[in-house]
C-alpha positions as a Markdown table, in Angstrom:
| # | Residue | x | y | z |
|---|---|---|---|---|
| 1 | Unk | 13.8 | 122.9 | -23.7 |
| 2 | Unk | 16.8 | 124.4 | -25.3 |
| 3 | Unk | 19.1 | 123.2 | -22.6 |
| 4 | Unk | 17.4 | 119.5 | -23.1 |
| 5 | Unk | 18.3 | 119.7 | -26.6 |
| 6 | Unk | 22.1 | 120.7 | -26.1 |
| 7 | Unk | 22.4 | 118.2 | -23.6 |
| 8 | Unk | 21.1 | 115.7 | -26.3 |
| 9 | Unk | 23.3 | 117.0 | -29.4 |
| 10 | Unk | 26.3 | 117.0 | -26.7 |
| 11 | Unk | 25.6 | 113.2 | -25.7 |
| 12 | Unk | 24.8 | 112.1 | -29.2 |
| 13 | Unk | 28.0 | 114.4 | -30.4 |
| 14 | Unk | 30.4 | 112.2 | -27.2 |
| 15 | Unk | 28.7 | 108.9 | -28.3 |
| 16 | Unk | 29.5 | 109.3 | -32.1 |
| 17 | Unk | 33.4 | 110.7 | -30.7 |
| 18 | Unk | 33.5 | 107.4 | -28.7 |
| 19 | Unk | 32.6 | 105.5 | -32.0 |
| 20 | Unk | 35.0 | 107.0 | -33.9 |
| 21 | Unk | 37.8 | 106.6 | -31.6 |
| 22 | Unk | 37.1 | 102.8 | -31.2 |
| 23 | Unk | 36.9 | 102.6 | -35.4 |
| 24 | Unk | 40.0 | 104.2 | -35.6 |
| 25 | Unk | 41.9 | 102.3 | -32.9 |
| 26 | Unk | 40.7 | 99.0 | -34.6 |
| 27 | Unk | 42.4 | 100.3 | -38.3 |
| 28 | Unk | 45.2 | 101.2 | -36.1 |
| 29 | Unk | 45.8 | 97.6 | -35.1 |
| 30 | Unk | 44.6 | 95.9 | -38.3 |
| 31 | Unk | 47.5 | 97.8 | -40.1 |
| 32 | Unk | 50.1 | 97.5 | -37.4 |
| 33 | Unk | 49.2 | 93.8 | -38.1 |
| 34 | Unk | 49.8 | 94.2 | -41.6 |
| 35 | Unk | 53.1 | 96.0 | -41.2 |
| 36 | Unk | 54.9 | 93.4 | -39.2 |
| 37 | Unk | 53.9 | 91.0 | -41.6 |
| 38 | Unk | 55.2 | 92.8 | -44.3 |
| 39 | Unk | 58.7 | 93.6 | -42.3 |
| 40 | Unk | 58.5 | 89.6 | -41.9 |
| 41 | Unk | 57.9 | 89.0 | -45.9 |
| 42 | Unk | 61.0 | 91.7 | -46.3 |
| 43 | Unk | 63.2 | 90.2 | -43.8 |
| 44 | Unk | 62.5 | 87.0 | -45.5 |
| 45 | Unk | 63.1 | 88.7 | -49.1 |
| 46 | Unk | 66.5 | 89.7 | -47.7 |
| 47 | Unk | 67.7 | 87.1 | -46.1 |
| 48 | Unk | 67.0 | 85.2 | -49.9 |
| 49 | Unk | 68.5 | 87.8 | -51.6 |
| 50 | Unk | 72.0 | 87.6 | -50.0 |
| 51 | Unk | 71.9 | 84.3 | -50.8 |
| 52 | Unk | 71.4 | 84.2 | -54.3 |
| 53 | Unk | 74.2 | 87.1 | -54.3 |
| 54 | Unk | 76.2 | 84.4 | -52.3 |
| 55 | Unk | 75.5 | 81.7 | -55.2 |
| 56 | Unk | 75.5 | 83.8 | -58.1 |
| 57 | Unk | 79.2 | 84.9 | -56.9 |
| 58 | Unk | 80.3 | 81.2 | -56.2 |
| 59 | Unk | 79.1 | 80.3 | -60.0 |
| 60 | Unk | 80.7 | 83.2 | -61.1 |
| 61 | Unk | 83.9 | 82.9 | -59.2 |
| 62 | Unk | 87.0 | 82.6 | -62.2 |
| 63 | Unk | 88.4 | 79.0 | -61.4 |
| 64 | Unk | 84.5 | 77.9 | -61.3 |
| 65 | Unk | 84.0 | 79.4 | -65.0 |
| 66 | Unk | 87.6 | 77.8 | -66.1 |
| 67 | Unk | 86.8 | 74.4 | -64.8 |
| 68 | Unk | 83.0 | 74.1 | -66.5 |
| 69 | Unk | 84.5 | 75.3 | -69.9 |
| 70 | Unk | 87.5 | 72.6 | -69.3 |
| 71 | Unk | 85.3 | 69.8 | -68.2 |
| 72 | Unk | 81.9 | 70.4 | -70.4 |
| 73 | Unk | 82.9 | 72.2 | -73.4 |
| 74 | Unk | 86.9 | 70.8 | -73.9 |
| 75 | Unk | 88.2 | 74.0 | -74.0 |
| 76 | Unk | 91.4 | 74.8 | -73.1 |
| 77 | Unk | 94.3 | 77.0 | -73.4 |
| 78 | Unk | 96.1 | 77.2 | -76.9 |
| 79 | Unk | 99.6 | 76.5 | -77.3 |
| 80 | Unk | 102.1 | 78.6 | -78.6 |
| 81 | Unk | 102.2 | 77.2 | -82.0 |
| 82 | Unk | 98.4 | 77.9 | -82.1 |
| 83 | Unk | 98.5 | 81.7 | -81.4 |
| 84 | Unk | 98.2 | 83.7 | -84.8 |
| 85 | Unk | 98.5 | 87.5 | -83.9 |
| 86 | Unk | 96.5 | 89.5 | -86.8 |
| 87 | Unk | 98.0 | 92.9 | -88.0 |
| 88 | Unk | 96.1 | 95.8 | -89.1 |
């Protein structure tokens, strides 16, 4: 009887094993899943982030500035009959 019952808790002990090795296996693959499509949201991410650095350095590039406050605001540079120096 004894040995019965052993042989029951040790089959019922293998069978629940079993169960949690295929639960676990699953969550394995659901979140491998999830990771490459994360790596592919972040590649993407990257990839948008160089470039807006590449624009945002174009826009800020120093003939770019000089030639928007030229053209759309009429600025320009003073001449030499317009420069008052200011002593302390």
């Amino acid at each position: 009887m004894t040995r019965n019952l052993l042989l029951t808790v040790l089959v019922v002990a293998v069978v629940a094993s079993a169960l949690a090795v295929v639960h676990a296996r699953h969550q394995h693959r659901v979140l491998f899943v999830e990771l490459s499509r994360l790596e592919n949201v972040r590649d993407e991410l990257d990839i948008d982030f160089g470039r807006l650095q590449l624009e945002q350095a174009t826009w800020a590039e120093a003939n770019r500035i000089d030639q928007v406050a030229r053209e759309r605001l009429g600025m320009k540079f003073p001449g030499d009959g317009e420069i008052v120096v200011v002593q302390p």
